[in-house]
C-alpha positions as CSV (number, residue, x, y, z in Angstrom):
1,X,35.2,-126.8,161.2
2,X,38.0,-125.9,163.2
3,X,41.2,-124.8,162.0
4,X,43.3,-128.0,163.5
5,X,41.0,-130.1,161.3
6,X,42.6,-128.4,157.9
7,X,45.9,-129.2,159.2
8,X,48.1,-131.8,158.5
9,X,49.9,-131.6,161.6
10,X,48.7,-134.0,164.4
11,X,46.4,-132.3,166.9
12,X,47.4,-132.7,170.8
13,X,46.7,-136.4,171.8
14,X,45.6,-137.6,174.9
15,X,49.2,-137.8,177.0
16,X,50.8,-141.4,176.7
17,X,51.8,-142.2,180.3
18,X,55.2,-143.6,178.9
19,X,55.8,-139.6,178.5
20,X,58.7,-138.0,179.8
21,X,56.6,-135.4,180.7
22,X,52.5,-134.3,179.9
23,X,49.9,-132.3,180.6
24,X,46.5,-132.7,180.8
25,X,43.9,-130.1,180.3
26,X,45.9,-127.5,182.1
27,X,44.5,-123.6,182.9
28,X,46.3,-121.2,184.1
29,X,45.2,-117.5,185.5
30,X,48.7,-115.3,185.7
31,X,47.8,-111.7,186.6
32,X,44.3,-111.0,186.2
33,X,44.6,-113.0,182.6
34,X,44.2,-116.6,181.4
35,X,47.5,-118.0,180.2
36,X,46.3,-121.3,179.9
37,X,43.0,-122.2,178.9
38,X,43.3,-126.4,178.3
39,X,46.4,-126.9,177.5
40,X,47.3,-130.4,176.1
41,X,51.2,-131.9,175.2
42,X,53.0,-135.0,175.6
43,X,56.9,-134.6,175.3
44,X,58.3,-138.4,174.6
45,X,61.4,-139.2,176.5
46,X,64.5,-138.3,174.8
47,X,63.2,-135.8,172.4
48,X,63.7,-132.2,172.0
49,X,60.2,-130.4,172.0
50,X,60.4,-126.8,171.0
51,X,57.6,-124.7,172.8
52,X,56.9,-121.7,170.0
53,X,54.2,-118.6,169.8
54,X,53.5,-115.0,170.1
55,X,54.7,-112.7,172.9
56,X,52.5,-113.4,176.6
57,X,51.6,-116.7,175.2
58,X,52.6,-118.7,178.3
59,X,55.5,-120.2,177.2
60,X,57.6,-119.6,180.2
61,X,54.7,-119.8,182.6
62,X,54.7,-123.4,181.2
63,X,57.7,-124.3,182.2
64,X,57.6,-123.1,185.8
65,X,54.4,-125.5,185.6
66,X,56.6,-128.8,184.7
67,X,59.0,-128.3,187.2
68,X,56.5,-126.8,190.0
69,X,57.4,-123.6,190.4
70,X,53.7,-122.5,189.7
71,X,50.8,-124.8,190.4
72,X,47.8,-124.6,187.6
73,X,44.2,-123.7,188.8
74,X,43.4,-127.5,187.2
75,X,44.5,-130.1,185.3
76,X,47.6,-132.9,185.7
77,X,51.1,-132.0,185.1
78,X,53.4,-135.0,184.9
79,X,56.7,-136.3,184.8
80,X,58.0,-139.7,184.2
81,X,54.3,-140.3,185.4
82,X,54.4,-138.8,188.4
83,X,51.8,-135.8,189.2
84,X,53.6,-132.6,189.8
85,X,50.1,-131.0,190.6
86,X,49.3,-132.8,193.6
87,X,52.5,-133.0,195.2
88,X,54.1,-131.6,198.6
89,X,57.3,-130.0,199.1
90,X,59.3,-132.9,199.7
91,X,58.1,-134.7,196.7
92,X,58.8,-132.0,194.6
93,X,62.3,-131.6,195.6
94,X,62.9,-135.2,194.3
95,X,61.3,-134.3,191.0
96,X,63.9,-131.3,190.6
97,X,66.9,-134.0,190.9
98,X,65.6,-135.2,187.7
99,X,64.6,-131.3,186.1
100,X,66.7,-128.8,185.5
101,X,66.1,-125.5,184.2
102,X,68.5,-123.2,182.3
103,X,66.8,-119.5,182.7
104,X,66.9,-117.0,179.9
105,X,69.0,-114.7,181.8
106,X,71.8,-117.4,182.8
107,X,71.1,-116.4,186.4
108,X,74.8,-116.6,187.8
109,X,76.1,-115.4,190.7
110,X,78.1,-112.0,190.2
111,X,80.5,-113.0,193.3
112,X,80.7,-116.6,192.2
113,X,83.4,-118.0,190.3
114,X,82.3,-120.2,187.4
115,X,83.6,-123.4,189.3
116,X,81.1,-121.8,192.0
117,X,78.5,-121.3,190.0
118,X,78.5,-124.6,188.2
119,X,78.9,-126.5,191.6
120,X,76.0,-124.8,193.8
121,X,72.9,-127.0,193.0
122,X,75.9,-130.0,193.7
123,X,76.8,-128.9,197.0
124,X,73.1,-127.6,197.8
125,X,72.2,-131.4,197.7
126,X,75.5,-132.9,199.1
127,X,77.2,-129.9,201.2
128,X,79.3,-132.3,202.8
129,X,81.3,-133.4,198.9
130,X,85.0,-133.5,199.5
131,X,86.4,-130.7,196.7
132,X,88.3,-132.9,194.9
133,X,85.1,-134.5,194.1
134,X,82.5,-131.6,193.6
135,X,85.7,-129.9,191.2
136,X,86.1,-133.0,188.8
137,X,82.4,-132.7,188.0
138,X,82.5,-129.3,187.5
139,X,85.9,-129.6,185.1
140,X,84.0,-132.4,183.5
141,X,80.9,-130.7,182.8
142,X,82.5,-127.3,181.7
143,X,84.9,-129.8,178.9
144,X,81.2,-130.8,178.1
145,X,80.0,-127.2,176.7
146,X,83.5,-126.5,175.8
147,X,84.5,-124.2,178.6
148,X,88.0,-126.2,179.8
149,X,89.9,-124.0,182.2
150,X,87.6,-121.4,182.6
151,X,86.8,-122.9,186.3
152,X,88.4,-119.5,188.0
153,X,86.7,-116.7,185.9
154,X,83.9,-114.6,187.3
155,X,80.4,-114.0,185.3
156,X,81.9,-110.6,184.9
157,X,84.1,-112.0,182.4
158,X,82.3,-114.1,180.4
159,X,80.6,-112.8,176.8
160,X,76.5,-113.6,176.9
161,X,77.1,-117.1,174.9
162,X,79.9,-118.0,177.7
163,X,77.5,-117.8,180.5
164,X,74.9,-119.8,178.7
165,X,77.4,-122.6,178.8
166,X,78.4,-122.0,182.2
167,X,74.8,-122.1,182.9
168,X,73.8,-125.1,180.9
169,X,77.1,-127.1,182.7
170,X,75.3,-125.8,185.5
171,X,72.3,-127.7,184.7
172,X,74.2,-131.0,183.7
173,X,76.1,-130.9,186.8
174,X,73.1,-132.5,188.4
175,X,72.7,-135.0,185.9
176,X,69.0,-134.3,185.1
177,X,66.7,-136.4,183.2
178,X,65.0,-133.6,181.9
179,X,66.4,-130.2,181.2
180,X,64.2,-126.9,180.6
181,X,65.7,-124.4,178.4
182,X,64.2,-120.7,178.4
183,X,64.8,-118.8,176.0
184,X,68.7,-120.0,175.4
185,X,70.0,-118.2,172.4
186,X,68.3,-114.5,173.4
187,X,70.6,-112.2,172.6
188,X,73.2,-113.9,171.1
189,X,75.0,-114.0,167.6
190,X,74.2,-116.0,164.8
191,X,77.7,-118.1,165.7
192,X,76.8,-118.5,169.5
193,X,72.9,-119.4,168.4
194,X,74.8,-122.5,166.4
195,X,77.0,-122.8,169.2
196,X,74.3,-123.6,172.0
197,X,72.0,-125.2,169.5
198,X,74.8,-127.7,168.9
199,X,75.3,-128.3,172.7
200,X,71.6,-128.8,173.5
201,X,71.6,-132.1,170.5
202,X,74.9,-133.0,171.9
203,X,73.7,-133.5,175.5
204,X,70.6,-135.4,174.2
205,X,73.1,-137.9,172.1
206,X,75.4,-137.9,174.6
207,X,73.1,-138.2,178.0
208,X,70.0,-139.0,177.0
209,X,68.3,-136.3,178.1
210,X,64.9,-135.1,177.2
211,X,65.0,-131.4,176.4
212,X,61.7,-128.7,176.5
213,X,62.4,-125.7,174.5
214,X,61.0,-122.5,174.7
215,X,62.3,-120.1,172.4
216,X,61.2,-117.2,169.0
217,X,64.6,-118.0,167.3
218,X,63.7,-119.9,164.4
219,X,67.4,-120.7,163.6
220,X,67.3,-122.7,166.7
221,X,64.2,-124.4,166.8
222,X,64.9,-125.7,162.8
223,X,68.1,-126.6,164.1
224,X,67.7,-128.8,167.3
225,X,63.8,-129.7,167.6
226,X,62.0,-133.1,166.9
227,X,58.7,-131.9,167.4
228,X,57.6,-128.2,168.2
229,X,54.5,-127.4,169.5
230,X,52.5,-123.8,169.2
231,X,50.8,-122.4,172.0
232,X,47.9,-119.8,171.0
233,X,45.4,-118.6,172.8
234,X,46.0,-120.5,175.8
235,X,45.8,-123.8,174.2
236,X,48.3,-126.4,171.9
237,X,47.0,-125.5,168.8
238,X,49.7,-127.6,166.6
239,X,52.1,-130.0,167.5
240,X,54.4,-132.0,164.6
241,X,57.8,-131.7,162.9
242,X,59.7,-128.8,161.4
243,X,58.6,-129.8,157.9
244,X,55.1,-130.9,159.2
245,X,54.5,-127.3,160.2
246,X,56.1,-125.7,157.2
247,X,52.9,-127.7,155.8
248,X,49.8,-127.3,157.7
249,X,47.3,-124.7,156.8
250,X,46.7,-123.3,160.1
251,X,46.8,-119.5,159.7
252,X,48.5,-118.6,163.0
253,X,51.4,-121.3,162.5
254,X,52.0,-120.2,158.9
255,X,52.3,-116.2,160.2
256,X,54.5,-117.4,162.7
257,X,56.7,-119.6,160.7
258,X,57.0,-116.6,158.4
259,X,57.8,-114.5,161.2
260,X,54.7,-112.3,161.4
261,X,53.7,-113.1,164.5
262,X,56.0,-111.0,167.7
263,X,57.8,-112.8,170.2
């Protein structure tokens, strides 16, 4: 008997096709080692699905999978139906319209202002935006993660939880349908952990936006996640609420949950 069969939380289902995004029996080689090894998740649309597990699980690797940044040996990646896996250059640039990713280092330009920085995927798709135009989404954004006036500093400037909002305005400045978060409170304090965690459920209530996780910080994922999902051994090996894993019997997720398990 396998060990998802003593658990109470629901074993990966076959992908609705309704999803926001799934994927279906994916494998993944990554340096000489298998990161992915039939890897099964459906993330409904609008939810906040927390990606969790041990250090070189994959996590990231995943993510870079969703919005095609990597292509899997096999399987389907989809989003909002649509196979990522099979698609050409074109097509995926009109996939990225609707994903965005906020990277764990913020990845902001050092020479950029923050209006700069916020606007650049803007003007990368519409170079020819008159200012005026391109600045009021970036003032609006920045009120968004509650960063008014800030539109002149440089990243130079900024504490580590500041340029997580500049980066996550960044993000919503393309008006995503989907936004990937990696690794988003790394680093911070246990203020600026609340802080972000509060912004990633305000963007869902507020936009609508369906939001993939990955992340170790357990104060986060409690905080924000619908469902969370563990990835072990190159497979989904749980997938259900906060309180539905506090109450499986899976080994693995329990020495995770209980913080024995590095990240």
């Amino acid at each position: 008997m396998t060990e998802e069969s003593h658990s109470n939380v629901a074993a990966p289902a076959a992908p609705a096709t309704t999803a926001a995004v799934e994927l279906r029996d994916v494998r993944m080689t990554f340096g000489g080692k298998v990161v992915h090894n039939g890897v099964n998740l459906s993330v409904r649309d609008g939810e906040i699905m927390t990606l969790v597990g041990g250090s070189g699980q994959g996590k990231t690797v995943l993510l870079k999978e969703i919005i095609g940044l990597l292509l899997p040996d096999s399987g389907e990646v989809f989003v909002h139906g649509r196979e990522v896996t099979r698609m050409n250059s074109f097509e995926l640039q009109e996939v990225r319209r609707e994903v965005a990713m906020v990277f764990q280092g913020s990845a902001l330009f050092d020479s950029m202002t923050v209006a700069d920085n916020v606007a650049y995927g803007v003007l990368e798709r519409n170079p020819d935006m008159p200012a005026d135009r391109w600045m009021k989404i970036v003032s609006e954004k920045l009120g968004l993660v509650d960063m008014p006036g800030t539109e002149a500093l440089m990243p130079a400037e900024l504490s580590g939880g500041m340029k997580k909002r500049v980066a996550l305005a960044r993000a919503l400045a393309l008006e995503p349908k989907i936004i990937l978060y990696d690794e988003p409170t790394t680093g911070l304090d246990p203020a600026n952990v609340r802080r972000i965690s509060a912004l990633i459920v305000k963007t869902r209530q507020m936009l609508g936006v369906t939001s993939i996780m990955v992340t170790h910080d357990l104060q986060a994922v409690e905080a924000v996640t619908d469902r969370l999902a563990m990835l072990d051994q190159g497979r989904i090996i749980a997938v259900g609420t906060w309180k539905e894993m506090e109450a499986c019997r899976i080994p693995r997720v329990c020495q995770f949950l209980a913080g024995e398990v590095e990240d």
